[in-house]
C-alpha positions in Angstrom: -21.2 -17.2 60.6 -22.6 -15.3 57.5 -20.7 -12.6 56.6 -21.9 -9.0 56.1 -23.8 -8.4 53.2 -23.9 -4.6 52.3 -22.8 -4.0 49.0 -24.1 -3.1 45.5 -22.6 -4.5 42.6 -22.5 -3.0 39.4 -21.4 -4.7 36.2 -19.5 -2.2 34.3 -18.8 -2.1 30.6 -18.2 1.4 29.6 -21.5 1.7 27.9 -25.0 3.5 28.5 -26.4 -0.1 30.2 -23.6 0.0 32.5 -24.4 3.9 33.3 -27.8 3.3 33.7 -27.3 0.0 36.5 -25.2 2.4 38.7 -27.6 5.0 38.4 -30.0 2.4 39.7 -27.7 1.7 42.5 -27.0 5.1 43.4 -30.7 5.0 44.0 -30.7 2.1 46.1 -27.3 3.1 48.0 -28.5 6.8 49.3 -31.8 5.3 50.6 -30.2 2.3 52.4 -26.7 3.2 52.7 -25.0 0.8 50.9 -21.5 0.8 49.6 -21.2 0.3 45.8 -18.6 -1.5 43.7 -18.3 -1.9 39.9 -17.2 -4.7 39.0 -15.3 -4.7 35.3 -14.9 -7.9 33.8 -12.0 -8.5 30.6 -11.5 -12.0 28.9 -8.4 -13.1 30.0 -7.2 -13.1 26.5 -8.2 -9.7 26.0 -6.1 -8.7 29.5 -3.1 -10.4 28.3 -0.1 -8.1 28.9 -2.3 -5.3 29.4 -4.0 -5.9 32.6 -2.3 -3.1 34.3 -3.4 -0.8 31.9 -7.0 -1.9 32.2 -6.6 -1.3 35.6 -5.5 2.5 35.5 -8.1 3.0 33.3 -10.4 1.9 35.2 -9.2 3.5 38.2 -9.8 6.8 36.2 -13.0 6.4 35.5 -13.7 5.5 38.8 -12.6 8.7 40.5 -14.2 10.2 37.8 -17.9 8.9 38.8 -16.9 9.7 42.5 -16.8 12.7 41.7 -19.6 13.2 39.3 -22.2 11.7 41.5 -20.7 12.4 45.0 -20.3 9.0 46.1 -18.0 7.0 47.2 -17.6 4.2 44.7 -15.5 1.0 44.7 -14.4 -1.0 41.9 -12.7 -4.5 40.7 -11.0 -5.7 37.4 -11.6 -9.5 37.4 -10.6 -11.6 34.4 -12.6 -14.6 32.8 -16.4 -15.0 31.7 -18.8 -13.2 32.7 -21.3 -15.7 32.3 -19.3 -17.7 35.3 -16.8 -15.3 36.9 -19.5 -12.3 38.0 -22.0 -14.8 39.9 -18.6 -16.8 41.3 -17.6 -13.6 42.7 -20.8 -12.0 44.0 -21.1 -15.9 45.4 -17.5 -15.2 47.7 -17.9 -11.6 48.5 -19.9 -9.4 50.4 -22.4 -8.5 48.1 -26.2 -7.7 48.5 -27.1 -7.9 44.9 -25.5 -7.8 41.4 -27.4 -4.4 39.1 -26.8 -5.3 35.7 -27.8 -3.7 32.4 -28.7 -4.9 29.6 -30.5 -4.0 25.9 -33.6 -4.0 25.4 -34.0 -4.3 21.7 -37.3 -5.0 20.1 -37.3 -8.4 18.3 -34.2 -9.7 20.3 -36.1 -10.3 23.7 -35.6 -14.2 23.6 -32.1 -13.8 23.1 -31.6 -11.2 25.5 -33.4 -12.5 28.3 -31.3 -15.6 27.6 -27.8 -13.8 28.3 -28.9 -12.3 30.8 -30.6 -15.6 32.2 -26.8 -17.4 31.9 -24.8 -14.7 34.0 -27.5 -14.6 36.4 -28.2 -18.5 37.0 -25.6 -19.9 39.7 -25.5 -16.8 41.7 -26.2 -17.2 45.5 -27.5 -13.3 45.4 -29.8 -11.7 43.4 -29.8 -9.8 40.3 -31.7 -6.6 39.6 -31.7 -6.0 35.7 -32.9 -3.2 34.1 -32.4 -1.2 30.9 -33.2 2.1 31.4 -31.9 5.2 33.7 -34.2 5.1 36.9 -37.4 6.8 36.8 -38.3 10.8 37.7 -40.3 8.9 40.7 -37.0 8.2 42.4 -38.6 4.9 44.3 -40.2 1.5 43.9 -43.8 2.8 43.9 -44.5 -0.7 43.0 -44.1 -4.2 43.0 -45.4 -7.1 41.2 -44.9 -10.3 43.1 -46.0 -13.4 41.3 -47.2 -16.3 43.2 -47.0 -19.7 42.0 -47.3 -23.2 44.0 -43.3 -23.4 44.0 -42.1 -23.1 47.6 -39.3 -20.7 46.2 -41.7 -18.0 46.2 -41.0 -17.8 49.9 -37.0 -16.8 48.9 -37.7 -14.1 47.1 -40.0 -12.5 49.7 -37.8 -11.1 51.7 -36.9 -8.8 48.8 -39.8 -7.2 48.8 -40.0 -6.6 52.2 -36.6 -4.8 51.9 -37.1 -3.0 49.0 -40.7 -2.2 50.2 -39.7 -1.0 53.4 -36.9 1.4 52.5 -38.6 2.4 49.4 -42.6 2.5 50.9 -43.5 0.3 47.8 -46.8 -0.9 47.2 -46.4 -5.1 46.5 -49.3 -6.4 44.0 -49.4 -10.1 44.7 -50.1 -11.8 41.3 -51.8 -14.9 41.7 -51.3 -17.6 39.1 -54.8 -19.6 38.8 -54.9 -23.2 38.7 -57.3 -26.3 38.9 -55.5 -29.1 40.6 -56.7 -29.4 44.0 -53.2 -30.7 45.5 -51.5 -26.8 43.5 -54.2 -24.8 44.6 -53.5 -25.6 48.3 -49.7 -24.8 47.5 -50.8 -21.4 45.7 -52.7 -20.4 48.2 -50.2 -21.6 51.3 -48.0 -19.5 49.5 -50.0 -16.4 49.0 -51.0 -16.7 52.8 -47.3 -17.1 53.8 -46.9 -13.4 51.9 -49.7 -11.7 53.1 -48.6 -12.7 56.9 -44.9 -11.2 56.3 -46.3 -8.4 54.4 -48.3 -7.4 57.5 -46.0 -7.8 59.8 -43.8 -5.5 57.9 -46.5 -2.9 57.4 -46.2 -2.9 53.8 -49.7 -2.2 51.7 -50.4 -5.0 48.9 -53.4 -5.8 46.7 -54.1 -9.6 45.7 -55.4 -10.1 42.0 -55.2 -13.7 40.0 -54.4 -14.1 36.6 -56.7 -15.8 33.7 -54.6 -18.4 31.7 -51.9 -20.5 34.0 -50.3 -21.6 30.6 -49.8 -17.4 29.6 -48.5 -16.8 33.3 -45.6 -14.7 32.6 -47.6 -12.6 29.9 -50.2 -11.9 31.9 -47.5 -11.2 35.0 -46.2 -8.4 32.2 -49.1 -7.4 31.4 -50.4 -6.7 34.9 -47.3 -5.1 35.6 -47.8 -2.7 32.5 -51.3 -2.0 34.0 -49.9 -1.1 37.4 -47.2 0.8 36.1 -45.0 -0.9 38.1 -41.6 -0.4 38.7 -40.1 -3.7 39.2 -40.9 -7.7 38.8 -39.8 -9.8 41.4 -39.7 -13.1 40.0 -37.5 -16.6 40.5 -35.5 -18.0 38.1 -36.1 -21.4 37.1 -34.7 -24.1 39.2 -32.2 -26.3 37.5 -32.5 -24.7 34.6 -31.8 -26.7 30.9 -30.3 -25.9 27.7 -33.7 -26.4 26.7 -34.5 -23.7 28.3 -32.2 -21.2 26.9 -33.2 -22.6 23.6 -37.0 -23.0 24.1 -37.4 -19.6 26.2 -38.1 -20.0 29.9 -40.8 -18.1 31.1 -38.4 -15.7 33.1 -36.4 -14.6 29.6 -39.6 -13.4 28.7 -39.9 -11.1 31.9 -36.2 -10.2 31.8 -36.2 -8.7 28.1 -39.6 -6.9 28.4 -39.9 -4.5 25.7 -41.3 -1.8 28.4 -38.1 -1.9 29.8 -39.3 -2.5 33.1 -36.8 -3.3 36.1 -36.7 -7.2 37.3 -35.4 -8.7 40.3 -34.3 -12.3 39.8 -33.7 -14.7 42.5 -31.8 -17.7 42.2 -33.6 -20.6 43.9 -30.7 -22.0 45.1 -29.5 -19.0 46.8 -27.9 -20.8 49.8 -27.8 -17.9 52.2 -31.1 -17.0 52.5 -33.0 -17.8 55.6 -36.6 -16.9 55.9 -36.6 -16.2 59.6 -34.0 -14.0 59.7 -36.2 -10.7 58.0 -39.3 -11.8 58.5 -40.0 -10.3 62.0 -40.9 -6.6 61.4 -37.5 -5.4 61.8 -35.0 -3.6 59.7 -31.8 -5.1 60.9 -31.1 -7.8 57.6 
């Protein structure tokens, strides 16, 4: 039976990034009611006859942030990698998604979107990253959702649909152009299958197509720059290289954006997810 998955998780590092993903959780929690827990991560070096210490610490700052923004929050000390231990532990626990921060500087997008890439990828939940505070709007007005021939598209759809619901988000579906007869038909089975589920859901949603299939994610942020959106909903690259991390895949791109816009990622191998289950019009997930 799949366990209960209701809460937020929050990297914490003691820094602004870290500040700003539980601000963006905060968000999310009040308007759907989810509980929220930080999750600090210390090298296991680093923790070496000091753990308990860590801990307090920890603790403190916790009650402190209670108190400060009138929320019950949770928290964990876990020791290890956070390239492997925060997706191992979001994997085992009961957690909806994993909020993480991260730095947008200009000129060190590639390598950004890289480390964030490598704590994501393996996770069986998604991860929201963002670098800024949330917005004055207080809501996802709007979401890009890029549509490809890749049957994953269909996983990350019931994301929209339960961020669009709670949040009354417009979803642009972004439509990535292609020639082959045999990827067309996948595109547009695809496109279909999210229009259907968007409808059922009463959610609004516009359809436009990009230019250049070879400048997809550029044009994705681009369009999303346009549309002033506030989050990306994309997939992450499904059985992802070290070529990629070295070469760039397209999702780095997206992650690091230089307008510091919010992106979902889901991880196609997210073994939990079950189309069916959220797809009927009802708000029970």
């Amino acid at each position: 039976m799949e366990k209960s998955r209701n809460t937020l998780l929050v990297t914490w590092d003691n820094t602004e990034m870290s500040e700003n993903a539980l601000l963006h959780a905060l968000r999310i929690g009040r308007q759907v009611n989810n509980s929220i827990r930080l999750v600090h991560i210390v090298e296991a070096a680093k923790a070496k006859d000091r753990l308990d210490e860590i801990k307090n610490e920890f603790q403190q700052r916790l009650d402190e942030l209670s108190k400060v923004h009138k929320y019950e929050l949770q928290g964990i000390v876990l020791t290890g990698s956070i390239f492997k231990r925060i997706a191992e532990y979001a994997s085992e626990t009961d957690a909806l998604m994993v909020i993480m921060g991260t730095h947008g500087i200009k000129g060190l997008q590639k390598y950004i979107g890289s480390w964030a890439l490598r704590v994501i990828i393996g996770s069986s939940v998604p991860f929201l990253v963002i670098q800024d505070k949330p917005g004055s709007k207080g809501r996802f007005n709007s979401i890009v959702f890029p549509i490809d021939f890749k049957a994953e598209n269909k996983e990350k759809l019931k994301w929209a649909i339960y961020l669009g619901k709670y949040f009354n988000s417009k979803v642009y579906l972004f439509k990535a152009p292609v020639n082959d007869k045999g990827l067309v038909k996948k595109v547009n089975r695809n496109l279909t299958f999210a229009v259907k589920f968007l409808i059922q859901n009463n959610l609004d949603y516009e359809i436009h197509t990009a230019r250049k299939s070879s400048k997809f994610a550029r044009e994705t942020l681009d369009f999303a720059i346009e549309k002033k959106a506030d989050l990306i909903l994309i997939t992450t690259t499904k059985n992802i290289s070290v070529a990629d991390y070295l070469l760039g895949a397209p999702e780095q791109y997206i992650i690091a954006n230089s307008n510091r816009i919010p992106v979902m990622c889901v991880n196609p191998r997210a073994a939990y997810i079950n189309v069916g289950q959220f797809m009927w019009g009802s708000r029970t997930y």
